[in-house]
C-alpha positions as CSV (number, residue, x, y, z in Angstrom):
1,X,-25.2,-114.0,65.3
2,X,-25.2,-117.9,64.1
3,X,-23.0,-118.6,66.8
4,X,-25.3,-116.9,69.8
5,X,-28.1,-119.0,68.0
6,X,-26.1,-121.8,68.3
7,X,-25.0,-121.2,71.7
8,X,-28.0,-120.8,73.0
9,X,-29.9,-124.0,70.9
10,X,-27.8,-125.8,73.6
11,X,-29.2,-124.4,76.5
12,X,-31.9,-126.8,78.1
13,X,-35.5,-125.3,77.9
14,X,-36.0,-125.5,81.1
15,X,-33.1,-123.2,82.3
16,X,-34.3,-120.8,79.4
17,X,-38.1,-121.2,80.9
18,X,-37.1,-119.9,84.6
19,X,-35.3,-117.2,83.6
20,X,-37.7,-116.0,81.1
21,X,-40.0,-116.3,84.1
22,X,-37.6,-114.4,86.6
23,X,-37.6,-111.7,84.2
24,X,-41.0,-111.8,83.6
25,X,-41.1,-111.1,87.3
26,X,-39.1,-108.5,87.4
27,X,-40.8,-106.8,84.4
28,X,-44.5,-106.6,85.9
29,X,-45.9,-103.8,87.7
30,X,-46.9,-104.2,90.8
31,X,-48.8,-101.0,92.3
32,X,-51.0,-102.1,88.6
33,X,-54.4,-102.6,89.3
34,X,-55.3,-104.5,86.0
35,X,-52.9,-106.8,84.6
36,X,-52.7,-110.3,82.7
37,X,-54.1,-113.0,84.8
38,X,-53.8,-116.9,83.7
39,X,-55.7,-118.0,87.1
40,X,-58.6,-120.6,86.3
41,X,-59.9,-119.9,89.7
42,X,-60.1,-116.0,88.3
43,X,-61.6,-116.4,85.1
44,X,-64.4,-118.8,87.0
45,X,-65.0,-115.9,89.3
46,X,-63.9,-117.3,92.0
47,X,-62.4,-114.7,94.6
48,X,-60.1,-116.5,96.7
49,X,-56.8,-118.3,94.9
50,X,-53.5,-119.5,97.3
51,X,-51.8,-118.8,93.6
52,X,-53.2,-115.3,93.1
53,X,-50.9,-112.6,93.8
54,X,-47.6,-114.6,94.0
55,X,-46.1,-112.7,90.9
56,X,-46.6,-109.4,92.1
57,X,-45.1,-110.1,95.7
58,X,-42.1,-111.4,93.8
59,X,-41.7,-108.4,92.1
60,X,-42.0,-106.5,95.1
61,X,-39.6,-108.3,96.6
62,X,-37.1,-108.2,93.7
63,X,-37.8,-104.5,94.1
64,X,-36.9,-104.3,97.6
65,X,-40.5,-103.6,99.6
66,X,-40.1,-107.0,101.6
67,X,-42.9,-105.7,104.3
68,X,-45.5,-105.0,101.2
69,X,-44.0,-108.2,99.1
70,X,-44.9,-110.2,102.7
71,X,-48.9,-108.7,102.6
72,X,-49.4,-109.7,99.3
73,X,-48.0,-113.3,99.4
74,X,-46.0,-114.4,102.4
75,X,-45.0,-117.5,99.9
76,X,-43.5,-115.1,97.9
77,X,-39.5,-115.6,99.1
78,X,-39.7,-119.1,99.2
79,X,-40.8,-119.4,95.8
80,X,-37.9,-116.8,94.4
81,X,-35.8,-119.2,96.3
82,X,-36.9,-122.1,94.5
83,X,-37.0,-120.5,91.1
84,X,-33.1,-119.2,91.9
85,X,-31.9,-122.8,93.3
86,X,-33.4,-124.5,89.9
87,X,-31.3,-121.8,87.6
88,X,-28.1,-122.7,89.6
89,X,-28.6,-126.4,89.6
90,X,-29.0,-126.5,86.0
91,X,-26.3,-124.1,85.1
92,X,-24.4,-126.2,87.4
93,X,-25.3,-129.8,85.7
94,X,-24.5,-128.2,82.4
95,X,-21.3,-126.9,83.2
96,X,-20.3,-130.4,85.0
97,X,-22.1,-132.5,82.1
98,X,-24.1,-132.4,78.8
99,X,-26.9,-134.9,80.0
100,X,-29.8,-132.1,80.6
101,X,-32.2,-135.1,81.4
């Protein structure tokens, strides 16, 4: 157990961030009609937000529905794509070296 704590001590934050927030992705409910939302726009009562709705049209599309993921956030691919190239670029730069910065 010391040594997974040790192990993962090494890991950069940031690597540990995005995939805590892939599977945060995957872990949220979609078809949901109330859930969680951090949006300042939202809790000012504003009803339009280019933000608002991203995380459930990534789940979507981790789920598969790529037509329904597409309604609810066309940016939606794009930004898995960006979350997935970060993960390999670090896991990359920390196989190659132990500079994280």
């Amino acid at each position: 157990m010391k040594a997974i704590k040790t192990w993962i001590g090494k890991l950069p934050l940031e690597l540990l961030f995005w995939i805590g927030s892939l599977i945060g992705v995957l872990l949220i409910d979609p078809e949901s009609e109330s859930h969680l939302s951090l949006c300042p726009l939202n809790q000012l009562g504003v009803d339009w937000c280019p933000g608002c709705g991203l995380g459930r049209a990534m789940s979507l599309l981790a789920r598969g529905a790529f037509q329904a993921s597409w309604e609810m956030h066309p940016l939606a691919f794009l930004a898995f794509l960006v979350i997935l190239s970060r993960i390999w670029n670090l896991i990359s730069n920390l196989k190659t070296t132990h500079n994280y910065g």
